[in-house]
C-alpha positions as CSV (number, residue, x, y, z in Angstrom):
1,X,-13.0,50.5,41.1
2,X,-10.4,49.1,42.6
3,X,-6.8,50.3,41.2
4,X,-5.0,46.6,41.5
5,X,-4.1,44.4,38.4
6,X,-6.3,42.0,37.4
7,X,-4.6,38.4,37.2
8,X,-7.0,36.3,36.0
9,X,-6.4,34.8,32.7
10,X,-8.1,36.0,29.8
11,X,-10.7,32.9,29.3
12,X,-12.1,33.8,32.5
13,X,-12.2,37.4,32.0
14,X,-13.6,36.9,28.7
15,X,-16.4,34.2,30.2
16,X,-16.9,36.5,32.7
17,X,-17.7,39.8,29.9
18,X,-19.6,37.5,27.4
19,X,-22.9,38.3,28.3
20,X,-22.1,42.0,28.2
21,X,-20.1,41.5,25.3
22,X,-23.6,39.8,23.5
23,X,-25.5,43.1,25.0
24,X,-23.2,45.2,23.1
25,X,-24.0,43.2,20.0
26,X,-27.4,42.9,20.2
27,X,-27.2,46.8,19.7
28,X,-25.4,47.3,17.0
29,X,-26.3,43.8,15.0
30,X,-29.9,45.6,15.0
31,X,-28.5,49.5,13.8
32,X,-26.4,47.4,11.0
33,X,-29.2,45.1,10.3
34,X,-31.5,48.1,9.2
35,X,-28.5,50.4,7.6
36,X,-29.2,48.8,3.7
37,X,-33.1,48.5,4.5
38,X,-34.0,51.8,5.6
39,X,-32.9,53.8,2.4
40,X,-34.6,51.4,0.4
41,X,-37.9,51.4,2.3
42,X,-37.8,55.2,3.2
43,X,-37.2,56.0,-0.9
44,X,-39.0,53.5,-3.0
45,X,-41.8,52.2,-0.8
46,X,-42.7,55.6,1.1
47,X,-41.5,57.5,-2.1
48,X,-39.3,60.1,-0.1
49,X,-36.2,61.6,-1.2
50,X,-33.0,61.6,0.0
51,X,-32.9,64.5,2.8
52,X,-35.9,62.7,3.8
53,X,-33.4,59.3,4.4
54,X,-31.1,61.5,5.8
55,X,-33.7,62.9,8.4
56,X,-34.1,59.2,9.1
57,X,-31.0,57.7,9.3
58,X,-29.5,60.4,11.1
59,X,-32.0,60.5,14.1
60,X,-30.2,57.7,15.7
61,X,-26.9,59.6,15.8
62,X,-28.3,62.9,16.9
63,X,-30.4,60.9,19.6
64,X,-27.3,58.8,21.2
65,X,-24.8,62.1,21.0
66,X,-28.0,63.9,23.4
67,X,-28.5,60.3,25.5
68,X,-25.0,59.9,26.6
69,X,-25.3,61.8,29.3
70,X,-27.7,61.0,31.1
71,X,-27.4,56.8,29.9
72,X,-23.8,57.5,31.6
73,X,-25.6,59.4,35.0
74,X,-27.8,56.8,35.2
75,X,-25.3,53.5,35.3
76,X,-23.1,55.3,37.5
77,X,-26.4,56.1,40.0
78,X,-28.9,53.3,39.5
79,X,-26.1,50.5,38.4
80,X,-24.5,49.6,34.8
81,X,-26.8,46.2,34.9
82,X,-30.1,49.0,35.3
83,X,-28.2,50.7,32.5
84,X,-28.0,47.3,30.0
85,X,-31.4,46.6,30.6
86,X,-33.3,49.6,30.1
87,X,-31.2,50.2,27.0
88,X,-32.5,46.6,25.9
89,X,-36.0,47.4,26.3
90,X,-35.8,50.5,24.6
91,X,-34.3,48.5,21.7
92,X,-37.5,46.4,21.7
93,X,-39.7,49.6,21.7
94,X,-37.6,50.7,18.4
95,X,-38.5,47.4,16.6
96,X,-42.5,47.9,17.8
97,X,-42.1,51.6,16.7
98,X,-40.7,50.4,12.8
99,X,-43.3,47.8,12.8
100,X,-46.1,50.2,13.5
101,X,-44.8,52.6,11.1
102,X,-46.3,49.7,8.3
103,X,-49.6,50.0,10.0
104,X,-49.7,53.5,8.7
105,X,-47.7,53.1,5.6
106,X,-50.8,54.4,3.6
107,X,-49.8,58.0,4.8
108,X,-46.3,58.4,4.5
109,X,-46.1,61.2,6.6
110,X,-47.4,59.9,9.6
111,X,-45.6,56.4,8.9
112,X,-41.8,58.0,8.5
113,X,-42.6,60.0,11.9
114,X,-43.0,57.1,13.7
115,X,-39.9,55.5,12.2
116,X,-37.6,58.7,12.9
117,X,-39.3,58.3,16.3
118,X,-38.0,54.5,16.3
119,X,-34.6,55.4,15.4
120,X,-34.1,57.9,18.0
121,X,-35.3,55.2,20.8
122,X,-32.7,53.0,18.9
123,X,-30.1,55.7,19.4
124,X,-31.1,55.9,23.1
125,X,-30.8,52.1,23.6
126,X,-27.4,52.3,22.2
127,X,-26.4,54.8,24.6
128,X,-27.4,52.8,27.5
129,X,-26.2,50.0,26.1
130,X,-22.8,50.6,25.3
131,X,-22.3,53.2,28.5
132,X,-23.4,50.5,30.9
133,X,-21.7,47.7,29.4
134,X,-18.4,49.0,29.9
135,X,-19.0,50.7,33.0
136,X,-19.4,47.6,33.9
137,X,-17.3,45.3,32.5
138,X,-14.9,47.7,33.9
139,X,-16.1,47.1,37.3
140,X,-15.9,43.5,36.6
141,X,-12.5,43.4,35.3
142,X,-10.3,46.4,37.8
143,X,-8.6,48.7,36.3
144,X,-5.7,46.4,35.2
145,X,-7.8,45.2,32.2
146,X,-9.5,48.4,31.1
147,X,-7.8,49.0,27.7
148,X,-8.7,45.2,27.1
149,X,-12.0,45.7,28.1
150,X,-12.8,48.9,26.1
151,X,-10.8,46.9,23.4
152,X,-13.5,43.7,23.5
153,X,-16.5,46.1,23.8
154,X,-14.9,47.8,20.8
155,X,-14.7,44.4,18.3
156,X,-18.3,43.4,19.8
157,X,-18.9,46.7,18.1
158,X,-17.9,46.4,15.1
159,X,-18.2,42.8,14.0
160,X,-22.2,43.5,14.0
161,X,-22.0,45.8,12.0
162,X,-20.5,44.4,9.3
163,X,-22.4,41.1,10.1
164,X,-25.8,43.3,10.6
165,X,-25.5,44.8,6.9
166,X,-25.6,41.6,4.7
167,X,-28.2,40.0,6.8
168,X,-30.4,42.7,6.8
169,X,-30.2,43.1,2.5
170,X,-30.6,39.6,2.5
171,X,-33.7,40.0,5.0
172,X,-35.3,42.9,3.7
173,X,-34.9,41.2,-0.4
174,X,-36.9,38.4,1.1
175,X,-39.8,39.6,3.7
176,X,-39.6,43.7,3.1
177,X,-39.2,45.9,6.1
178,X,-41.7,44.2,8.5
179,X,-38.5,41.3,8.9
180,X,-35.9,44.2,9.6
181,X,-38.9,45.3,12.8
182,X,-39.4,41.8,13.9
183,X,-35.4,41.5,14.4
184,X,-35.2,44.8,16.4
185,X,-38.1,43.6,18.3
186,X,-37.3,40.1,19.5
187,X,-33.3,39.9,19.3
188,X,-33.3,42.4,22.3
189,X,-35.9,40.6,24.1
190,X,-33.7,37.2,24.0
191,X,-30.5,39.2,24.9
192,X,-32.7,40.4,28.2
193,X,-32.4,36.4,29.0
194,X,-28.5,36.3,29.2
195,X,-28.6,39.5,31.3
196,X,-31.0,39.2,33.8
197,X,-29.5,36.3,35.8
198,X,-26.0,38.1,36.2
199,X,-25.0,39.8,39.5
200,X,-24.9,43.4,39.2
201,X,-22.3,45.8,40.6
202,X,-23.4,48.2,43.0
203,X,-23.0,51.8,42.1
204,X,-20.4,53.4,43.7
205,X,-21.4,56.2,47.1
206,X,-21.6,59.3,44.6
207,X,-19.9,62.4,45.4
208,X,-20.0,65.7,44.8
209,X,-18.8,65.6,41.3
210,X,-20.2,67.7,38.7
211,X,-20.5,67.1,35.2
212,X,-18.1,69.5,34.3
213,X,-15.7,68.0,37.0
214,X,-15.8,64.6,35.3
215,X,-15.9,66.4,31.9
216,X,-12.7,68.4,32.4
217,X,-11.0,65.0,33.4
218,X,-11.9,63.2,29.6
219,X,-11.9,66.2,27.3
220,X,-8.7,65.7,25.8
221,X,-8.8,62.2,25.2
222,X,-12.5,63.2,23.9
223,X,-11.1,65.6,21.6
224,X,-8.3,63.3,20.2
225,X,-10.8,60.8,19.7
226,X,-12.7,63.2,17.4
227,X,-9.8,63.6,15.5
228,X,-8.3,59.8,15.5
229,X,-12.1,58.5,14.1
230,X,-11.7,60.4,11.1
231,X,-10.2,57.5,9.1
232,X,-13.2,54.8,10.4
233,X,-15.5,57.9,8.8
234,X,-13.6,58.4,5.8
235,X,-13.4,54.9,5.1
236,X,-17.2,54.2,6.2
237,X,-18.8,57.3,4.2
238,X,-16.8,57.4,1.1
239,X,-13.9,54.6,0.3
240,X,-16.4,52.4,-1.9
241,X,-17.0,55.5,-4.3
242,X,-13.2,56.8,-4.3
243,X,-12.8,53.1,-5.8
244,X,-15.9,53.2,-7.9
245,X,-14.1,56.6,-8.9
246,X,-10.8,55.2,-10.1
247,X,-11.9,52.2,-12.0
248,X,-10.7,49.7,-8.5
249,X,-12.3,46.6,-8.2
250,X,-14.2,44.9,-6.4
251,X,-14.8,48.4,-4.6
252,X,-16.4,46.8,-1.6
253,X,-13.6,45.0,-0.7
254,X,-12.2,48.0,0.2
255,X,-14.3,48.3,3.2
256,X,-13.9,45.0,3.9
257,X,-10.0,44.8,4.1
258,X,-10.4,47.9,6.3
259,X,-12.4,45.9,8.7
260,X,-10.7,42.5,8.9
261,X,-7.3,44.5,10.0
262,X,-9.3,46.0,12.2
263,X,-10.8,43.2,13.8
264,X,-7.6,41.1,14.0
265,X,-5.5,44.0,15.6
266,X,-8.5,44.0,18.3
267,X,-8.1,40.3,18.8
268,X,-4.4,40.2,18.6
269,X,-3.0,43.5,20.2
270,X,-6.4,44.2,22.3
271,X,-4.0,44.1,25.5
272,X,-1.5,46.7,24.3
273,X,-3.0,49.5,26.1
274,X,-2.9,47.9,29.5
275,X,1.0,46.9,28.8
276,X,2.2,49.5,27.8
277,X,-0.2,52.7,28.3
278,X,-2.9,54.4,26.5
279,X,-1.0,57.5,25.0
280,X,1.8,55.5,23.4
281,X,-0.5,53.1,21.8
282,X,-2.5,56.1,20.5
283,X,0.1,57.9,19.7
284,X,1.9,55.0,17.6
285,X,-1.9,54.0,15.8
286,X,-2.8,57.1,14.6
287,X,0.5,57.6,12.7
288,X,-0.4,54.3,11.0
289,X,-4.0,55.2,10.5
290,X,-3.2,58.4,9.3
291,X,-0.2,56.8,6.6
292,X,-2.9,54.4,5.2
293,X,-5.2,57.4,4.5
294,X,-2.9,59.6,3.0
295,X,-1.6,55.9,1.0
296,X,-5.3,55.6,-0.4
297,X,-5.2,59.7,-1.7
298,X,-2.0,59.0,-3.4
299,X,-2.0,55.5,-4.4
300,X,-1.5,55.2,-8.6
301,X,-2.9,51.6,-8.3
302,X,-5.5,49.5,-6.5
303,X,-3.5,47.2,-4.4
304,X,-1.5,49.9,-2.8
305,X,-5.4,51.3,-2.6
306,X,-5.9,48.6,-0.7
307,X,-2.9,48.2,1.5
308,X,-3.9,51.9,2.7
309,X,-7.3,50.5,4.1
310,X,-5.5,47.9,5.7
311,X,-3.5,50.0,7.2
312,X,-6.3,52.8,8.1
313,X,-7.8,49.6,9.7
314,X,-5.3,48.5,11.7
315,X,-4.4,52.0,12.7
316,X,-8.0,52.8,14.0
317,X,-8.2,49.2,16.2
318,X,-6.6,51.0,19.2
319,X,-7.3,54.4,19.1
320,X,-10.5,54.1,20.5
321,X,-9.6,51.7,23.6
322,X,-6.2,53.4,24.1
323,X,-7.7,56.8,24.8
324,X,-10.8,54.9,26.5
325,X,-8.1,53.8,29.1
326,X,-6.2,57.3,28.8
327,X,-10.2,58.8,30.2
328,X,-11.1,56.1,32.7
329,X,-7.6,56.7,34.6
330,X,-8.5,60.5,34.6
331,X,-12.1,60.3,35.6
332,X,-12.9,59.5,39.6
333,X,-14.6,56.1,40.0
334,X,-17.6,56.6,40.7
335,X,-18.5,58.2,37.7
336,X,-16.9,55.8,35.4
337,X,-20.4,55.5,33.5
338,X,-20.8,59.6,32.9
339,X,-17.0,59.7,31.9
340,X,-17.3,57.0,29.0
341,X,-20.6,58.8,28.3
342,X,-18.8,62.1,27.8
343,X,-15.7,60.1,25.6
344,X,-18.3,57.8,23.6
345,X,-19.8,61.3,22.6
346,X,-16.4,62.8,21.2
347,X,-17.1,59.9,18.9
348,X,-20.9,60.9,17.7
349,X,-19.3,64.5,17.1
350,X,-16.5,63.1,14.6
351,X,-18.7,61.2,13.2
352,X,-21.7,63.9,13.1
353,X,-19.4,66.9,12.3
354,X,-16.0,66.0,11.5
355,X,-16.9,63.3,8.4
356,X,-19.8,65.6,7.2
357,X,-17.1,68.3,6.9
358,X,-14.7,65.6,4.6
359,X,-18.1,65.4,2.7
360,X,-18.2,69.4,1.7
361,X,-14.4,69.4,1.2
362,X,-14.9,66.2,-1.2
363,X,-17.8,68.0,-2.8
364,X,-15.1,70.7,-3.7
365,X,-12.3,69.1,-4.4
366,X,-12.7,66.1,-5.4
367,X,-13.3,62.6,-3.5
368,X,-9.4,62.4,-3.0
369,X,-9.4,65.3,-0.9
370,X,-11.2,63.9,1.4
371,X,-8.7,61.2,2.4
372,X,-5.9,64.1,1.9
373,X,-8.1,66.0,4.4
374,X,-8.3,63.1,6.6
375,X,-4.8,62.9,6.6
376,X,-3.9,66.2,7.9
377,X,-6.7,66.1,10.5
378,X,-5.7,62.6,11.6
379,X,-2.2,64.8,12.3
380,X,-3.7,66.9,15.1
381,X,-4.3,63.8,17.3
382,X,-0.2,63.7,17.4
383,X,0.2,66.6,20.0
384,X,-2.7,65.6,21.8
385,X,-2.2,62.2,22.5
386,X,2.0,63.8,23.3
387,X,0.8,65.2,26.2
388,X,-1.2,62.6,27.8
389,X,2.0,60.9,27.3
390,X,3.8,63.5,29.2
391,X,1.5,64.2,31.9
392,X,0.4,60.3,32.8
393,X,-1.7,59.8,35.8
394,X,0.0,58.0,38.6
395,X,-2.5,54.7,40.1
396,X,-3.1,56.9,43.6
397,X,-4.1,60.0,41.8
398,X,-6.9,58.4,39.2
399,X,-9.7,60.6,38.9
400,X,-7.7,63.9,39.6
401,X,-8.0,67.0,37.1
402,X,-4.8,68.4,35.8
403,X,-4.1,71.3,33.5
């Protein structure tokens, strides 16, 4: 990847990332579509309970933090379009998978087998979905828009999700489940349309870089990703009941306020990293993040309540692209694709370990420990993000390990 700025405005950069940015989508639109339908289905129409859902729900996540790897070997040897694709048609094989899960609905068993078998396909697709999507809008853009980039594939993301939910209670209330399969079957298929016709970039010579080369060079960032999520995973897992809790309504807004800062610091500020560097950025958005969460665990009344989820919003918008760019400047180039692999997976492990743990300590204590707790973890992405700030890498050593 070539090291020079990229000058072209950001109407053509965005033109030229749309299709990519629509991959990314695609992706998560279908994981958001299903996340109100599955619980549903799983509990009152197969009659399971809830470690059952859990089992199910969970598959995906434990199946794209075991995928990344390899989703990230393959787009940096086979190419990032290779990458898109494949993670497309697995995406397609998820939706046939939940749809022939009702074929068998008259044993449950056998039925919620083959979805937990669809939702790990579905947690593979993501993985080569999002790895080869910015691995190569990266390559599309240079280096000069990588935060922006990372930033775009970020709010892509996102606004699916929250689109994805509503449409799929709304789809599953009407036509049951079987609608929720036939989406994840055919949205991917019409996405494959947009993709196939674009020019791919050619992988890069590969060599002699081991994984733990290319691992060494993203850990940190990794690890204060892990710590700089935990306000996405307090807010995602257990805001709406620490409203329910204290009497706040509409309890759902809370959520909600959380993710339109969110999305408007990602359009807005989205080029901050590239300005003026991925540690700084980090550095400054976590201490906001990390204010709005302890604001929520303190708050005596709803609005301040809420100003703290705007603020945990706002905070989070950049931590993830702002580290992003803080591991693509550290990893060598030709193995872009394996080193947002190995960062994307620092985010599976917050939200696999990390919020699970807010979960016990909320269990305990009380749900307003676990924004206290989030708080104080939040914290230890300060240091962290201090001295990536303090040891930058220079434009002619990218890709070079330093202790």
């Amino acid at each position: 990847m070539s090291t020079t700025v990229d000058a072209r405005p950001a109407s053509s950069l965005a033109g030229s990332l749309l299709p990519l940015l629509a991959a990314v989508a695609v992706v998560f639109l279908i994981t958001g579509v299903a996340l109100p339908a599955l619980p549903l289905h799983v509990h009152q129409r197969l009659g399971f309970g809830t470690f059952v859902v859990g089992l199910v729900a969970g598959a995906q996540f434990t199946a794209s933090l075991v995928s990344r790897i390899w989703a990230g070997l393959y787009s940096d040897t086979r190419g990032a379009k290779r990458a898109v694709i494949a993670g497309l048609i697995m995406a397609t094989a998820a939706g046939l998978l939940y749809l022939s899960s009702l074929l068998v609905i008259a044993t449950p068993v056998l039925s919620v087998a083959i979805l937990i078998l669809g939702r790990a396909v579905l947690g593979g697709a993501e993985s080569f979905i999002i790895t080869g999507a910015q691995s190569w809008g990266l390559a599309v853009a240079n280096s000069g828009s990588a935060g922006k980039v990372i930033s775009w594939m970020g709010t892509a993301m996102y606004v699916a999700l929250a689109v994805g939910a509503p449409l799929g209670t709304m789809l599953f209330g009407r036509y049951g489940f079987a609608a929720i399969g036939l989406a994840t079957t055919i949205v991917p298929i019409a996405t494959l349309a947009l993709v196939l016709p674009l020019r791919g970039v050619e992988p890069k010579p590969q060599a002699k870089r081991p994984f733990a080369a290319v691992a060494k060079a993203v850990w940190l960032p990794g690890l204060a990703l892990s710590f700089g999520s935990l306000g996405f995973g307090a807010m995602t897992s257990f805001a709406i009941l620490l409203f329910v809790d204290r009497g706040w309504q509409p309890a759902w807004a809370s959520f909600t306020a959380f993710a339109l800062a969110f999305i408007m610091a990602r359009l807005v500020l989205g080029h901050l990293a590239d300005r003026i560097g991925g540690a700084k950025v980090a550095l400054v958005f976590v201490l906001v993040e990390a204010v709005g969460q302890c604001l929520i665990w303190a708050a005596p009344s709803a609005w301040l309540g809420f100003v703290g989820a705007v603020l945990t919003g706002f905070g989070f918008s950049l931590v993830y692209p702002a580290l992003g760019l803080e591991a693509v400047r550290r990893a060598p180039p030709e193995s872009r694709g394996l080193a947002m692999g190995v960062y994307t997976a620092f985010l599976d492990v917050s939200m696999g370990i990390l919020s699970p743990l807010l979960g016990l300590i909320g269990s305990i204590a009380g749900l307003g420990a676990v924004f206290l707790s989030s708080f104080i973890l939040l914290l230890c992405t300060v240091p962290l993000a201090v001295w990536l700030l303090i040891h930058p890498i220079s434009p002619n050593r990218q890709g070079e390990n330093h202790d």
